[in-house]
NUFI-240857 format. One record per residue (C-alpha): residue number from 1; residue in three letters; x negated, y negated, z negated. Coordinates in steps of 0.2 Angstrom, whole numbers, plus 5000, padded with zeros to 4 digits. Layout:
# NUFI-240857
@pos=NUM | code=ALA | u=X | v=Y | w=Z $
...
//
This chain:
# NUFI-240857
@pos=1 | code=UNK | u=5128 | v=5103 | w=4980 $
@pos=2 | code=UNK | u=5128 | v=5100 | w=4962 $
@pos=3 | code=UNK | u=5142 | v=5105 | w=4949 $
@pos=4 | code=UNK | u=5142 | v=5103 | w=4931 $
@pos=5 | code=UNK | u=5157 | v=5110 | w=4922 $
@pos=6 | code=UNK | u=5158 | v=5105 | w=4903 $
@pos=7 | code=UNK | u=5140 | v=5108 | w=4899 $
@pos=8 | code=UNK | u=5133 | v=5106 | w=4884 $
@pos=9 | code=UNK | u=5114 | v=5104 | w=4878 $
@pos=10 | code=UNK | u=5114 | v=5108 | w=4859 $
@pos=11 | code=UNK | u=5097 | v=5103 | w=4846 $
@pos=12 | code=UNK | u=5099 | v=5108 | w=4826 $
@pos=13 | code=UNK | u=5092 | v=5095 | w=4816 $
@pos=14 | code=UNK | u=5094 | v=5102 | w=4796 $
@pos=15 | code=UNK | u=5111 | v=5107 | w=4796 $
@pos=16 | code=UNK | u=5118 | v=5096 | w=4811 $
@pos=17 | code=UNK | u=5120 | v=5101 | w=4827 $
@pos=18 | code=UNK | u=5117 | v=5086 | w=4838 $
@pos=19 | code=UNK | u=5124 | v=5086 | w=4856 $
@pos=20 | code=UNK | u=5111 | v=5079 | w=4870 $
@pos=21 | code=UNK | u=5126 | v=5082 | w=4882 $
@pos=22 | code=UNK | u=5143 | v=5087 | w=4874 $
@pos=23 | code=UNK | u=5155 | v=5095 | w=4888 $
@pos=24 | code=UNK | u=5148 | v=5085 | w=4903 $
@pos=25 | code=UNK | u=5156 | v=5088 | w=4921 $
@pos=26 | code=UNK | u=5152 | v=5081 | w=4938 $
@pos=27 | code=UNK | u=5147 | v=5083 | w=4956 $
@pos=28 | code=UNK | u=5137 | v=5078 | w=4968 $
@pos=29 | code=UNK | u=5142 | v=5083 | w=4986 $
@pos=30 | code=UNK | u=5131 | v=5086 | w=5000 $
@pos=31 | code=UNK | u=5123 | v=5069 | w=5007 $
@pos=32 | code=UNK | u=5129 | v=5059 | w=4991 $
@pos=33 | code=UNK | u=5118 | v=5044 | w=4983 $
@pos=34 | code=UNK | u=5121 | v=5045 | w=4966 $
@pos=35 | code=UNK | u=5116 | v=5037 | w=4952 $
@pos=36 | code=UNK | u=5119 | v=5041 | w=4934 $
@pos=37 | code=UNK | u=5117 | v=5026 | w=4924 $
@pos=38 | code=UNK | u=5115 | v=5025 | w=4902 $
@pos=39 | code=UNK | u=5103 | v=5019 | w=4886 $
@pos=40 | code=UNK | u=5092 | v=5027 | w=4879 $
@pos=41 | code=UNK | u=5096 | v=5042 | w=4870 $
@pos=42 | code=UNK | u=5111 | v=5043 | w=4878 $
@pos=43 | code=UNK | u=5107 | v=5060 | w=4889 $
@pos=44 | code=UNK | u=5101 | v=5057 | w=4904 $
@pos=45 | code=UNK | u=5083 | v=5066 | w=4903 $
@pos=46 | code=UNK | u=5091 | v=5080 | w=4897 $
@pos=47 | code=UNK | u=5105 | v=5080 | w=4913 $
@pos=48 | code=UNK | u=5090 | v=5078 | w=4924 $
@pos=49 | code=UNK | u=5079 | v=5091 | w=4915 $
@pos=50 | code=UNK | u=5097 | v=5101 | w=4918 $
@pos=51 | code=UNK | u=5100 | v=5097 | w=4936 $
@pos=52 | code=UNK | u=5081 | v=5098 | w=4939 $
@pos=53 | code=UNK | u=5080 | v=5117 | w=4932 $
@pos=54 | code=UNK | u=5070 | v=5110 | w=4919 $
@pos=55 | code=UNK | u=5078 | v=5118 | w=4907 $
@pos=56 | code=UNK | u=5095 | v=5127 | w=4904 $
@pos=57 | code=UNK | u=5112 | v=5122 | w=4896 $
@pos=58 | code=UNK | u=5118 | v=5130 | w=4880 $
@pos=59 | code=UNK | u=5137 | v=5131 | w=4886 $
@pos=60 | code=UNK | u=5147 | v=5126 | w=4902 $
@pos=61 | code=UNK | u=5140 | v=5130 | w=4920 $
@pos=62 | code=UNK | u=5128 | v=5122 | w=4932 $
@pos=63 | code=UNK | u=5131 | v=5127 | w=4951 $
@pos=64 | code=UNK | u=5118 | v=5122 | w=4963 $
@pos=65 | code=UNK | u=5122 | v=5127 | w=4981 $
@pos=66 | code=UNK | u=5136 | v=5137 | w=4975 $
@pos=67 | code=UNK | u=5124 | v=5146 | w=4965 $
@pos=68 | code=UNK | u=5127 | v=5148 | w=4945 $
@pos=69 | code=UNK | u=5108 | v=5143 | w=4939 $
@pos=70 | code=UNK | u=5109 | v=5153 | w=4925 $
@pos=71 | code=UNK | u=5109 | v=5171 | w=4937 $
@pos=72 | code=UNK | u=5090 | v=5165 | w=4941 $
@pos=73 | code=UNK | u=5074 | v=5171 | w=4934 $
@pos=74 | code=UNK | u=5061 | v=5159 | w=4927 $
@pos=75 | code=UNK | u=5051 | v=5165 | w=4943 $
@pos=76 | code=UNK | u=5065 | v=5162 | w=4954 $
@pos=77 | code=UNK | u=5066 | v=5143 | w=4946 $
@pos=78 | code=UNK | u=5052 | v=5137 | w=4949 $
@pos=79 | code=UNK | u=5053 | v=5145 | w=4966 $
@pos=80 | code=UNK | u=5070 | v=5130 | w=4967 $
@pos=81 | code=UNK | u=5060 | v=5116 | w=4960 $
@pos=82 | code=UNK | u=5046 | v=5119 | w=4973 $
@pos=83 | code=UNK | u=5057 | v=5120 | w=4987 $
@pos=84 | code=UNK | u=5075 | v=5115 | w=4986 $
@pos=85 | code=UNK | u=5071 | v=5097 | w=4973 $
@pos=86 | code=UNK | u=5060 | v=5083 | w=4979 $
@pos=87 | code=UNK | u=5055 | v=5074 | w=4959 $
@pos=88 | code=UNK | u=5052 | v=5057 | w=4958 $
@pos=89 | code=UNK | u=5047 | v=5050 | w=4941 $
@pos=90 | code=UNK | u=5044 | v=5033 | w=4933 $
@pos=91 | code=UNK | u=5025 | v=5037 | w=4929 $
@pos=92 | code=UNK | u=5023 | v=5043 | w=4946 $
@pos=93 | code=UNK | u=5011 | v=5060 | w=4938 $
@pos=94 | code=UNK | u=4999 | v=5060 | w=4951 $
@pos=95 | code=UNK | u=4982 | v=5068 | w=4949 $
@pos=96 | code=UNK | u=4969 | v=5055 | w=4947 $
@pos=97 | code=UNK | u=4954 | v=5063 | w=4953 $
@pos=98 | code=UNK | u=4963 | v=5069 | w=4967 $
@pos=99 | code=UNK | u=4967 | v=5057 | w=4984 $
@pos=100 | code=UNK | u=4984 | v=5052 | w=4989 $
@pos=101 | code=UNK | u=4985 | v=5063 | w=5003 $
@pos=102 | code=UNK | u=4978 | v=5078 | w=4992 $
@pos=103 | code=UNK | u=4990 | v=5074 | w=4981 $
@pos=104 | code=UNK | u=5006 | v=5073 | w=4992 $
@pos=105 | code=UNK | u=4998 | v=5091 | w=4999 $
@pos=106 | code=UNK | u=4997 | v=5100 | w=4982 $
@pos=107 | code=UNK | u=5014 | v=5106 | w=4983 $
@pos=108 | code=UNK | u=5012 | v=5114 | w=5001 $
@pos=109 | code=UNK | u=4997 | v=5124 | w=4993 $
@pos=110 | code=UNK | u=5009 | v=5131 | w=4980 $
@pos=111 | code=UNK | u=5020 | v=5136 | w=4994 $
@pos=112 | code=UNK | u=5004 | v=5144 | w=5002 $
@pos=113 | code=UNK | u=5006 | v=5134 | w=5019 $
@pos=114 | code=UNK | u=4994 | v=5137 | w=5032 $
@pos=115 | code=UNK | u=4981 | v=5121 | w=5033 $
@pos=116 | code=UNK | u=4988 | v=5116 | w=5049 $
@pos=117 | code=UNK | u=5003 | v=5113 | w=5045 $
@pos=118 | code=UNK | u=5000 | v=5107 | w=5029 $
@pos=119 | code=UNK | u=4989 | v=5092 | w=5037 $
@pos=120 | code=UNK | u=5003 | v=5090 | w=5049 $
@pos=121 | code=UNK | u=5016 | v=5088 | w=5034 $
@pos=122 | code=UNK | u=5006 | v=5077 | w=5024 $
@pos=123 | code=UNK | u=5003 | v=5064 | w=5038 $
@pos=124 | code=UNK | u=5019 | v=5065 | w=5043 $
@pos=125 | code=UNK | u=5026 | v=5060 | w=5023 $
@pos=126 | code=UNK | u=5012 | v=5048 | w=5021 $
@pos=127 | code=UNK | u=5018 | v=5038 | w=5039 $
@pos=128 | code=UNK | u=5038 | v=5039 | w=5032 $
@pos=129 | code=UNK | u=5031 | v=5028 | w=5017 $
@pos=130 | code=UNK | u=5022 | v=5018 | w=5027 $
@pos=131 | code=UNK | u=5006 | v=5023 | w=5018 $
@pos=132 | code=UNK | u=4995 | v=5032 | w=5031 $
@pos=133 | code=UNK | u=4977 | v=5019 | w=5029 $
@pos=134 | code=UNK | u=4978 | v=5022 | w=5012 $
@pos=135 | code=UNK | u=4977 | v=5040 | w=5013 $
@pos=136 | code=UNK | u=4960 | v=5045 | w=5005 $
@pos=137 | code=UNK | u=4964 | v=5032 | w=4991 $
@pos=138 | code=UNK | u=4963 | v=5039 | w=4974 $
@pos=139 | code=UNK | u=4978 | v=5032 | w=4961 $
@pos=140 | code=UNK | u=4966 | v=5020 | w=4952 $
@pos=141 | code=UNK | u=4964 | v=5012 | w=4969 $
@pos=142 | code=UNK | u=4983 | v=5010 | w=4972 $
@pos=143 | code=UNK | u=4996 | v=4997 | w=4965 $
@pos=144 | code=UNK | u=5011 | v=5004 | w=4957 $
@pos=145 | code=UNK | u=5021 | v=5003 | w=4971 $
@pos=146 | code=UNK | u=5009 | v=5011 | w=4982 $
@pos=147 | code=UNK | u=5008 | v=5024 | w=4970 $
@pos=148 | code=UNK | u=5026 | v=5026 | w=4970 $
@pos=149 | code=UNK | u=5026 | v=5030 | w=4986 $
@pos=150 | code=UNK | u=5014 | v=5042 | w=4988 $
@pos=151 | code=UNK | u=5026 | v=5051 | w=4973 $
@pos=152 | code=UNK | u=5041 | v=5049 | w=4985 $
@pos=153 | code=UNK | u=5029 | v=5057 | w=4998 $
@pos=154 | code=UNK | u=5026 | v=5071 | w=4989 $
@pos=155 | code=UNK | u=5044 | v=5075 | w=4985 $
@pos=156 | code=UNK | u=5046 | v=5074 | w=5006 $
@pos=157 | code=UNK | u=5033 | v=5084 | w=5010 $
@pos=158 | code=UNK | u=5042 | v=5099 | w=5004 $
@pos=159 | code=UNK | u=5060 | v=5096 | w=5015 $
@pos=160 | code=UNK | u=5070 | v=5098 | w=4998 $
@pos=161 | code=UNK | u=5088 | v=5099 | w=4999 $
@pos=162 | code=UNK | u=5089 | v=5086 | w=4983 $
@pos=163 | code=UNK | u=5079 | v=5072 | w=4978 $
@pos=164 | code=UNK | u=5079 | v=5067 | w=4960 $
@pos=165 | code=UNK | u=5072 | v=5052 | w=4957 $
@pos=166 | code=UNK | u=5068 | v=5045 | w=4936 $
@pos=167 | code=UNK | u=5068 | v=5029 | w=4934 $
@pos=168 | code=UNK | u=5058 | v=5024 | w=4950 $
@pos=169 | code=UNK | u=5057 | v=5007 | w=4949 $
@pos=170 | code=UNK | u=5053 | v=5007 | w=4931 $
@pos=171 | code=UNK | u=5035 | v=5003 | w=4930 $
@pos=172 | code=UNK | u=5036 | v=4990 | w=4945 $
@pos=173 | code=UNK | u=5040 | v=4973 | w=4947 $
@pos=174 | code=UNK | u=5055 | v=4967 | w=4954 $
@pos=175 | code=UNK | u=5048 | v=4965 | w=4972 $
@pos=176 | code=UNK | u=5041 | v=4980 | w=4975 $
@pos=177 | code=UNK | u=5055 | v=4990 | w=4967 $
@pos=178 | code=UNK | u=5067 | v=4983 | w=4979 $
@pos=179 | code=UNK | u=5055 | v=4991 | w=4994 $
@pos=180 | code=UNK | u=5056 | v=5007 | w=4984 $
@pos=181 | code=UNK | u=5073 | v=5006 | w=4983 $
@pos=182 | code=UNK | u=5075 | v=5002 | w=5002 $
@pos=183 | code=UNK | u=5063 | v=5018 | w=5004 $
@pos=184 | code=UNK | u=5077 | v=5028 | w=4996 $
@pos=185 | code=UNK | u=5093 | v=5020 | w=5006 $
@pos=186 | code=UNK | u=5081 | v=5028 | w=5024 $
@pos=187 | code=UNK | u=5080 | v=5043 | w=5015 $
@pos=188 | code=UNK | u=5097 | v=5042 | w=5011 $
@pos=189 | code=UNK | u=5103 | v=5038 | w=5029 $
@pos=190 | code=UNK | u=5091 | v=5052 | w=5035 $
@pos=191 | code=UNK | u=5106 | v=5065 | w=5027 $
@pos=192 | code=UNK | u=5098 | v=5067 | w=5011 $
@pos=193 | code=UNK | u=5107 | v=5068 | w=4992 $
@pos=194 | code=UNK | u=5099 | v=5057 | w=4981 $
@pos=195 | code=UNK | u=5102 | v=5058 | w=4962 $
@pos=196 | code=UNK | u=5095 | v=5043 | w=4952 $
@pos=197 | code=UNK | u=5094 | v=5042 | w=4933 $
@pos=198 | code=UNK | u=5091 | v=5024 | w=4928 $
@pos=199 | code=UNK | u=5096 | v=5014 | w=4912 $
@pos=200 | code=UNK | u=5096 | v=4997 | w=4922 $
@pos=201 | code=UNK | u=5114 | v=4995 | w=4930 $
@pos=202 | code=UNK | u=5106 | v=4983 | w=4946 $
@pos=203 | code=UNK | u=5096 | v=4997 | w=4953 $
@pos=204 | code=UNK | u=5112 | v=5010 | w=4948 $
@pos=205 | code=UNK | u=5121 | v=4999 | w=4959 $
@pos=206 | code=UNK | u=5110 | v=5004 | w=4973 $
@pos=207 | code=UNK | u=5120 | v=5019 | w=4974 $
@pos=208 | code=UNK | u=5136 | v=5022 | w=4983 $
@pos=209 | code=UNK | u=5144 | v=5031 | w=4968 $
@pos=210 | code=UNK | u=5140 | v=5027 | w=4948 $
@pos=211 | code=UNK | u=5142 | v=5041 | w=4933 $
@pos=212 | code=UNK | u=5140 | v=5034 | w=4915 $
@pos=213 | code=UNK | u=5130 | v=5042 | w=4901 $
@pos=214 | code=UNK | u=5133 | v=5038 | w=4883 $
@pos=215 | code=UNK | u=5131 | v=5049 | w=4868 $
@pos=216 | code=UNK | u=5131 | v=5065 | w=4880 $
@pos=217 | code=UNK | u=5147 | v=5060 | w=4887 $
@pos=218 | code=UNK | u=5152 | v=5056 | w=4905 $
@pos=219 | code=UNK | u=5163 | v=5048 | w=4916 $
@pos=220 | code=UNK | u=5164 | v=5042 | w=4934 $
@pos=221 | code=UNK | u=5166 | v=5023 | w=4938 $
@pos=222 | code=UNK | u=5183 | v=5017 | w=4941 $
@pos=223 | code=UNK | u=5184 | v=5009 | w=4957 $
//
């Protein structure tokens, strides 16, 4: 599903050229749990931002489906991140002043779904978390975890092929991030491929396979 082949993200600062990713590879098949696991600084965002069509590489290649990303218009993109990549982040971005079912709805209204089966969708995201009596909730009126989960059913509402999850359990406590992370091994055994970008090498070990960060550099775990 995902191949990265020596990719590079490039920033100039003065006269150096400072190298967020320096000639990464990897892949992610169909299916996989992944996690890819580094500090800070060390180039994850920019590999999500990457893999997430959040923003392009200066050099190398980023297949997705098979497809080269850079043969996509900016139209076409967001056109991906709305249907083909469930996010997931560590602030969870819902709206405040919206519910949690209008939120987990708001990307069906981009795709311009009728309201039927918007409804139908939404209930159907907000049972898998296990959120449904808390539907007409606002954010303020939810824990962290229960706002993490309306963010995971957001990202399920829309049947992507990839989810993409940020550091997901990095606002919660350690109980309620082991329920988040039990929500992503279901989603996982459902057939989805997970990517998870995490500094904290517990969670990473979630995963069934491991890819280290550091200074833009990576490699696969041994073993």
């Amino acid at each position: 599903m995902i191949q990265l082949h020596e990719v590079s993200k490039i920033y100039e600062m003065g006269n150096d050229m400072i190298y967020a990713l320096d000639h990464a590879s990897m892949e992610v098949k169909d299916g996989e749990f992944v996690s890819i696991v580094g500090p800070s600084g060390s180039g994850k965002s920019t590999m999500m931002n990457i893999i997430g069509c959040l923003d392009t590489a200066d050099e190398g290649s980023y297949l997705l489906d098979g497809t080269a990303i850079e043969r996509y218009s900016e139209k076409e993109l967001a056109r991906i991140r709305n249907r083909k990549i469930g996010f997931i982040f560590q602030n969870f971005n819902l709206l405040p002043r919206l519910t949690a079912e209008e939120n987990v709805e708001l990307p069906l209204i981009y795709q311009k779904l009728p309201v039927q089966e918007r409804r139908q969708r939404v209930a159907e995201a907000m049972e898998q978390v296990e959120l449904s009596h808390r539907s007409g909730h606002r954010p303020t009126e939810l824990s962290g975890g229960q706002q993490q989960r309306v963010a995971i059913a957001r990202a399920l509402v829309t049947r992507p092929s990839l989810f993409l999850a940020d550091e997901p359990t990095g606002n919660l406590d350690s109980k309620t991030g082991r329920e988040i992370m039990e929500l992503f091994h279901n989603l996982h055994q459902a057939g989805n491929t997970i990517v998870l970008i995490t500094h904290d090498h517990q969670v990473a070990k979630e995963a069934e396979r491991n890819i280290y960060i550091r200074d833009g550099k990576v490699r696969e775990a041994k073993g």
